[in-house]
C-alpha positions in Angstrom: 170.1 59.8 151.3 170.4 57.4 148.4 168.8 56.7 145.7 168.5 53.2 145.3 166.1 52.3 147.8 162.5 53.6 148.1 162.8 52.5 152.0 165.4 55.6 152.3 162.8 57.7 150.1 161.0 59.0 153.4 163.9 61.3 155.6 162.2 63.9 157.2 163.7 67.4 156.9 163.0 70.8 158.6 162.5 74.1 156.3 165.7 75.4 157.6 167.6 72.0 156.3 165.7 72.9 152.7 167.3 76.4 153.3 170.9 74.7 153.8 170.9 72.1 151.2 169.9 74.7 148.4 166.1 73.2 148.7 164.9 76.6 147.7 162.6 75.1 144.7 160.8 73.4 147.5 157.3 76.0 147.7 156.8 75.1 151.7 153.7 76.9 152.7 153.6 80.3 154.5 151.9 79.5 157.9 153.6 77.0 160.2 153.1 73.5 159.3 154.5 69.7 160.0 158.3 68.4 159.0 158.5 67.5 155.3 158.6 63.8 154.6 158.3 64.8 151.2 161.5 65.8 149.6 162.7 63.4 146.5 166.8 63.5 146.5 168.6 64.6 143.8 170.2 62.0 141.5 173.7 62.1 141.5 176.2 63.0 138.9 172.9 64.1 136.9 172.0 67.4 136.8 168.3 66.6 137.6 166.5 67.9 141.0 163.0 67.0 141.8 160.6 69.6 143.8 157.7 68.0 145.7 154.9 71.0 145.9 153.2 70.5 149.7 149.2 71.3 149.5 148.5 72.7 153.0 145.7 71.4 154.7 144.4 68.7 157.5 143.8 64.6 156.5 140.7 63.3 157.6 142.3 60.8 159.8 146.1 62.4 160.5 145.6 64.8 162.8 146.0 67.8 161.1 148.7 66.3 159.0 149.2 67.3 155.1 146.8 64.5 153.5 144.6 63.6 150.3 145.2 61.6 147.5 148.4 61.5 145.4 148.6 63.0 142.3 151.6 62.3 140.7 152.8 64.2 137.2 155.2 61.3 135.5 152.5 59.0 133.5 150.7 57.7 136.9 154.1 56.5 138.7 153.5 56.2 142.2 156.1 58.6 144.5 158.5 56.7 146.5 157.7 58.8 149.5 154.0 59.5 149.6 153.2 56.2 148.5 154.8 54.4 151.2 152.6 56.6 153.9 149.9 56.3 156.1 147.7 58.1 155.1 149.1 59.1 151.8 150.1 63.1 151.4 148.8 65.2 148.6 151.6 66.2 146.5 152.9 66.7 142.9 156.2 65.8 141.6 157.9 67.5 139.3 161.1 66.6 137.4 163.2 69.9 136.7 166.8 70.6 134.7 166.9 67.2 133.3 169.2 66.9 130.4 167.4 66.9 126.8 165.3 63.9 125.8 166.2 62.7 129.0 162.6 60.4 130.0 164.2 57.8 132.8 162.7 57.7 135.8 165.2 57.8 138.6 166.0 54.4 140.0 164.4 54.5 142.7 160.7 55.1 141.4 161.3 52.1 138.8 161.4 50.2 141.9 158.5 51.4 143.4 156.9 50.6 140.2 158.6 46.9 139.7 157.7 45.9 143.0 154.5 47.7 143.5 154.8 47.5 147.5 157.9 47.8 149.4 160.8 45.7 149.1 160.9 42.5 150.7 164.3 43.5 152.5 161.9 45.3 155.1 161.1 41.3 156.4 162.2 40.8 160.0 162.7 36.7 159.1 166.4 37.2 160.4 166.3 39.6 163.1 167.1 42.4 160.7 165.4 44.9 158.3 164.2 48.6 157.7 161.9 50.4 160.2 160.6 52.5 158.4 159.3 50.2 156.0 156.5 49.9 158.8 155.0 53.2 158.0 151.8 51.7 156.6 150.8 50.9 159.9 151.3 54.5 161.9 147.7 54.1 162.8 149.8 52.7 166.4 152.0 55.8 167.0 149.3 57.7 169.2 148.5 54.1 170.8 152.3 53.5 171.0 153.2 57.2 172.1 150.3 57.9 174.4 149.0 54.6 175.7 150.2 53.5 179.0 149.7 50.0 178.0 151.5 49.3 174.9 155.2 50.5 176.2 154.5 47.1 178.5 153.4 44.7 175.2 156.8 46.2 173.8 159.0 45.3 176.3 156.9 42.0 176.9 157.6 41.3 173.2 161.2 41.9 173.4 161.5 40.1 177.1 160.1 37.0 175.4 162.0 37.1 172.3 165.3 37.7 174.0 164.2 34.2 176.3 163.3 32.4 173.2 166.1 33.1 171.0 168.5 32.2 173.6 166.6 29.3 174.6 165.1 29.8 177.7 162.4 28.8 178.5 159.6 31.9 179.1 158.4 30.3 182.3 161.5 30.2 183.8 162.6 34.0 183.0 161.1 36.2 186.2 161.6 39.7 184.0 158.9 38.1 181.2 156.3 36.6 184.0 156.4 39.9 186.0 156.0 42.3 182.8 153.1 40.3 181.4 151.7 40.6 185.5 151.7 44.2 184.6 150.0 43.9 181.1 147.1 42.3 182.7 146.4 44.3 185.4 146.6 47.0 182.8 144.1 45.0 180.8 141.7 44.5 183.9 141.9 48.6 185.0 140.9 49.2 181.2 137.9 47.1 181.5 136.7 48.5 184.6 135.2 51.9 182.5 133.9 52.5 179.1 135.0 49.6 176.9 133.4 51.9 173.7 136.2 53.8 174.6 139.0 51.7 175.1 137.7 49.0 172.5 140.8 49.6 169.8 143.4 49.7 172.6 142.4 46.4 174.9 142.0 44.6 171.3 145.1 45.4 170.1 146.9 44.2 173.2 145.1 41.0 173.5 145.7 40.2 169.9 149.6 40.6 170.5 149.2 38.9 173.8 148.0 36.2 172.0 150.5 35.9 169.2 153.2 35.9 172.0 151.9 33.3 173.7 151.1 31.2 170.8 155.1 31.5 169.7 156.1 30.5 173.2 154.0 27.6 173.4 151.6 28.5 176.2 148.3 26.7 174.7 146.2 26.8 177.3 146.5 31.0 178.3 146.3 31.8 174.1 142.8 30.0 173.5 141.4 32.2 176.8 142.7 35.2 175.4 141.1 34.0 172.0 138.0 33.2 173.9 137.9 37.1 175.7 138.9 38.5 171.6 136.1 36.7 170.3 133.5 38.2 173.2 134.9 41.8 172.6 134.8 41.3 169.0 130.9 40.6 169.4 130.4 43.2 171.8 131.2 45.5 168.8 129.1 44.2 165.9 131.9 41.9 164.8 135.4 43.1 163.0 133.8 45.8 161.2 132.4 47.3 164.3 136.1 48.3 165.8 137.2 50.4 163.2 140.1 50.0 163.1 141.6 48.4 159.7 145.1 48.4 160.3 143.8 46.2 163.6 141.4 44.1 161.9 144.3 43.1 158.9 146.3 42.1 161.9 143.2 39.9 163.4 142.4 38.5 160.2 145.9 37.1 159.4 146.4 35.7 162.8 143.0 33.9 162.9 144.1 32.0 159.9 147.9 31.7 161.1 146.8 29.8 164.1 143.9 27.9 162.7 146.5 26.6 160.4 148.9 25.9 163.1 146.4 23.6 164.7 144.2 22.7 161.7 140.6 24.2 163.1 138.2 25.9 161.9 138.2 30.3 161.8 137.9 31.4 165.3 138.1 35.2 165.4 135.8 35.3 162.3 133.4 32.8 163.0 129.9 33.9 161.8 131.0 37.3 160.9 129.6 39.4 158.1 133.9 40.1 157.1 133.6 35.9 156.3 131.0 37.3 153.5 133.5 39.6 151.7 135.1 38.1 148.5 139.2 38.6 148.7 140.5 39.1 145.3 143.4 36.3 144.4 146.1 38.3 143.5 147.9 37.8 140.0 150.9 39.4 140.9 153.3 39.8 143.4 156.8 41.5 144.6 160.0 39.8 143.8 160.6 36.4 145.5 157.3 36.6 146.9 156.1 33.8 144.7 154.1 31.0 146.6 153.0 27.4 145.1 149.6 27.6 146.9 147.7 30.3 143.9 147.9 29.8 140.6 149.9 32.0 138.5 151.2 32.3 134.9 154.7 31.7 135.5 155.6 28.7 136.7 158.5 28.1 139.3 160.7 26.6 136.2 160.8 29.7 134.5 162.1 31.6 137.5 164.4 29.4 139.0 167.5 30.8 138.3 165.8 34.6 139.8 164.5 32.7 143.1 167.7 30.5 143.2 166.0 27.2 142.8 167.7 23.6 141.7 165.6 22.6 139.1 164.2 20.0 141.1 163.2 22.3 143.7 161.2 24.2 140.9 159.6 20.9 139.7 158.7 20.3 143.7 156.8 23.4 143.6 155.1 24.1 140.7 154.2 20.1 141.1 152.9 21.3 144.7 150.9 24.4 142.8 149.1 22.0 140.9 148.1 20.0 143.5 147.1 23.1 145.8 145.0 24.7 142.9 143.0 21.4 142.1 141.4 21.2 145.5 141.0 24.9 146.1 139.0 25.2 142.8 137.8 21.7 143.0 133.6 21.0 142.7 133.9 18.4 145.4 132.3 15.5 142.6 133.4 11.9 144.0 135.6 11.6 140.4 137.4 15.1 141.4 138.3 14.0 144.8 139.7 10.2 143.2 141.9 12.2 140.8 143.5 14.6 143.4 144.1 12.2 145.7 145.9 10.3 143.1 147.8 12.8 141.9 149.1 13.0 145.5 150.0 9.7 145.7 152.4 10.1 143.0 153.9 13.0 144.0 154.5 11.5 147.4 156.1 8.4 145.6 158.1 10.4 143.7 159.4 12.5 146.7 160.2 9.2 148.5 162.6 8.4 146.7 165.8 10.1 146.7 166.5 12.8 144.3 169.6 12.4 141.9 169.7 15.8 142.1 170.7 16.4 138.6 173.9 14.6 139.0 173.3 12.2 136.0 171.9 9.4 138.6 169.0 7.7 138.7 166.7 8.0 141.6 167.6 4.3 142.4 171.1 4.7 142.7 171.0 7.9 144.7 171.6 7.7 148.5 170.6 10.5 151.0 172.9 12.3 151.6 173.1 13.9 155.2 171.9 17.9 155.7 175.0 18.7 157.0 177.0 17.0 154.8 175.3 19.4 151.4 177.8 21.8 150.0 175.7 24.3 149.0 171.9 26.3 150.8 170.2 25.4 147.2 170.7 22.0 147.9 169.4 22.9 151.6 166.6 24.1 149.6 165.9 21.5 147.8 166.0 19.0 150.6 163.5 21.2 152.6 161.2 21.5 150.0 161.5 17.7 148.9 160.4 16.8 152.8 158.1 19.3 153.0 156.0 17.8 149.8 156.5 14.6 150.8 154.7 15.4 153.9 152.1 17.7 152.2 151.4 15.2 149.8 150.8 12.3 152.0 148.2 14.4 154.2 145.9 14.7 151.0 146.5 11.6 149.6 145.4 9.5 152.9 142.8 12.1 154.1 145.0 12.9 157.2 146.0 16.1 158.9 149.4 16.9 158.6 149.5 16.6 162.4 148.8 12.6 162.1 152.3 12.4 160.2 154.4 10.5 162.8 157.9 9.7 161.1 159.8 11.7 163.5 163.0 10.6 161.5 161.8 12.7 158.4 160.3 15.5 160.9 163.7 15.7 162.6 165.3 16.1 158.9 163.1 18.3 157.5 164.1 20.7 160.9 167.5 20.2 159.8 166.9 21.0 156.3 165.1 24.3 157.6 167.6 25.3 159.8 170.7 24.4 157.4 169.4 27.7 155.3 170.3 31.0 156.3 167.3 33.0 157.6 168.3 35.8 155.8 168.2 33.6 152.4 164.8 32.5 153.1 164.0 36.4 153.7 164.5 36.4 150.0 161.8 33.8 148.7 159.5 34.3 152.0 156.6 33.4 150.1 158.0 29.6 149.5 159.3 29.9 153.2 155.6 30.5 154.5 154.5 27.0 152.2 157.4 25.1 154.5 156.9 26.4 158.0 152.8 26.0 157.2 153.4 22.7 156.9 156.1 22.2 159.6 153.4 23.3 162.2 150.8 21.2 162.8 153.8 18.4 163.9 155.1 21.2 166.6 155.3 20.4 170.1 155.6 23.2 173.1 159.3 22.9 173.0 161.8 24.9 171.7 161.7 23.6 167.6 158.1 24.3 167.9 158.3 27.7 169.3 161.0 28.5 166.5 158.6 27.3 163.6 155.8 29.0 164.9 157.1 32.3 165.9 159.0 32.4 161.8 155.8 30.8 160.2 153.9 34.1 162.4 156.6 36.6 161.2 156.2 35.2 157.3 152.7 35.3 157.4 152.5 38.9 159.1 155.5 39.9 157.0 154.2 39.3 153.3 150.6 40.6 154.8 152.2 44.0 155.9 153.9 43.9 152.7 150.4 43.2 150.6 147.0 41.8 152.7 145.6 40.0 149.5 148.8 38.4 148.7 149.1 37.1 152.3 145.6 36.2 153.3 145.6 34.5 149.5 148.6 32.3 151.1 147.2 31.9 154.6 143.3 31.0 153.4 144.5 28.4 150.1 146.9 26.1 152.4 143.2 26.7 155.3 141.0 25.3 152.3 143.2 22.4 151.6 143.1 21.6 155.4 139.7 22.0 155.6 138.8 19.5 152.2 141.1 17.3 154.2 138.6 17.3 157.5 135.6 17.2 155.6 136.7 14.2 152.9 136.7 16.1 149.9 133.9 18.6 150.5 134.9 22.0 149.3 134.8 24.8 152.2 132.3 27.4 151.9 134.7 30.3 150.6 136.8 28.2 148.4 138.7 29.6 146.0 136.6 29.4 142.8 
């Protein structure tokens, strides 16, 4: 197991593996007990070894699993294994035969510490990632393992993917139609008893019935599901009332995912007490994960070269910030409302005209030059973000939703733009990737661009939400306020940000 990743930090070994790899330091308790998940490797080429002392006893909510809080012994530094699960384990680390006046942490907890929250390599943009990085949310191993319904979303999920990804369309592939026939009639048996009992269960498949059928385009059947969410939802005292938080994150970032996809107002969460809560807007955030729609200290400028921005990508965004944060905090005065919209007029002037792109030539001189034709994905970059402002910007400044933008020639190069970027690059600065495909899908149609933008801007969203809910919903609700200021002419929504 290395080091250098607090995703590897979690391999599970038996006692008899301590036994075998000299773990005898590690004080396992007498009576029988779960697999260790617990064990911090030794560093190698140092002689330093790490023991992780296991308090016996059941966690409220595990199952008779080792649980509690996490007391750590190195000046509050969280531990790369029992901070990444769900619930946290009660256990001490202790550092053991390191050399003299030796104080380093080992690599992989100044990670932990860095980042706060696992790394961002556990995103799924690209198809790819680490597993185990989903431990936050075991809460859906017994539903996953035991239920006789979920096995069928699975497969559903995959089925649908596999069609989409290859470009087929879902209503023409007979292995999707007949596995969702048998999610249904799972759904419908379900409802026939106790729904107090099966309330967690049913909500949890409808929700990801509804996400798939969102990303494949199939309107009509998502808003019923949406429609039956919202009734069960009620039927327990609103979001609260399910206990379930693991489920309720999940509903919460969806409701504004697709509100933003097609610019309405909350569904899920309409006229529920959760609406009343106050979400604190983060300050920080991991690596890459910087987003222009909250403020922050730093402006995109000064971490360019880290996120590997042009510096008139940079100037895009933090330009883009500006504009995001002066309607989100804006008092909705008629003299407020003048000002932002004329700040987004010159932005979109600005962006309308093509960018020298530090080449020494005026903006006058420069010519577009064709996606395909850039030499490097920075300038990729750079193009996407450049479309995706312009479009932003002219929403605000005319008072339209995005949706009314109709210059399919700048739609069709933005796509390009998008698509001329590695997915695996934007998994790297997935919090400016979330800005783009936002804005990319209100113009979707139920073809197969659209089902791409949606089903990435879904995964983004989810993603950096999984990663850290306040950062996430912070994205998801500031680019929802700006929409909404849009449909109400200025007038501030309810739960702005101020």
């Amino acid at each position: 197991m290395s080091s250098s990743s607090p995703s590897q930090a979690k391999e599970a070994c038996t006692r008899n593996d301590h036994r075998e790899r000299s773990w005898q330091n590690h004080p396992w308790p007498q009576s029988d007990g779960p697999e260790c998940k617990n064990r911090a490797p030794s560093v190698k080429g140092e002689s330093r070894r790490y023991v992780c002392d296991i308090i016996a006893g059941p966690a409220p909510s595990s199952g008779g699993e080792t649980g509690g809080p996490c007391i750590i012994r190195n000046d509050g530094v969280p531990c790369a294994n029992c901070s990444r699960r769900f619930p946290p384990v009660e256990c001490t680390v202790l550092r053991i035969d390191a050399p003299d006046g030796e104080s380093r942490a080992p690599e992989y907890e100044e990670q932990v510490v860095s980042l706060g929250v696992p790394h961002s390599e556990n995103l799924y943009l690209d198809g790819t990632g680490d597993p185990d990085a989903m431990v936050h949310i075991r809460p859906f191993g017994g539903i996953l393992t035991e239920s006789p319904l979920f096995p069928s979303i699975g497969m559903l999920m995959a089925s649908t993917t596999q069609s989409l990804e290859k470009g087929v369309e879902v209503t023409r592939n007979s292995e999707s139609l007949a596995i969702k026939a048998r999610v249904l009639t799972g759904i419908n048996e379900m409802l026939k008893g106790d729904f107090g009992s099966v309330a967690q269960e049913v909500i949890r498949s409808v929700i990801n019935l509804c996400v798939m059928e969102w990303f494949w385009g199939a309107d009509d059947s998502m808003w019923a599901h949406l429609r039956g969410m919202k009734h069960m939802i009620n039927l327990r005292s609103g979001l609260r009332g399910i206990k379930d938080i693991v489920g309720e994150s999940i509903i919460i970032l969806t409701d504004y995912e697709i509100s933003c996809c097609f610019e309405t107002e909350l569904y899920l969460q309409s006229n529920d007490p959760v609406l009343l809560e106050e979400i604190p807007i983060p300050t920080s955030w991991p690596d890459g994960f910087d987003c222009p729609l909250i403020r922050s200290n730093v402006s995109f400028d000064d971490v360019k070269d880290k996120l590997g921005l042009t510096r008139a990508g940079a100037r895009i965004l933090d330009d883009v910030r500006f504009l995001t944060t002066s309607i989100t905090e804006a008092d909705g005065g008629p003299a407020s409302i003048r000002k932002i919209q004329s700040t987004a007029s010159w932005i979109y002037s600005r962006l309308s005209k093509v960018s020298g792109r530090e080449s020494g030539r005026s903006e006058q001189d420069a010519e577009v030059a064709d996606v395909a034709d850039m030499e490097s994905e920075a300038e990729r970059i750079e193009e996407a973000l450049r479309l995706a402002g312009l479009i932003y910007s002219w929403s605000i400044s005319s008072m339209a939703q995005i949706s009314q933008f109709k210059d399919d020639k700048t739609l069709e190069r933005a796509y390009k733009a998008i698509r001329g970027v590695n997915l695996t690059r934007w998994k790297d600065i997935p919090g400016i990737f979330l800005w783009i495909m936002l804005v990319a899908a209100p113009s979707t149609k139920q073809d197969t661009r659209g089902r791409f933008i949606r089903r990435k801007m879904a995964v983004a969203g989810l993603s950096i939400g999984f990663e850290s809910f306040g950062v996430g919903i912070s994205y998801l609700r500031a680019f929802w306020l700006v929409q909404r200021w849009i449909a109400r002419q200025g007038k501030p929504a309810a739960d702005s940000l101020t």
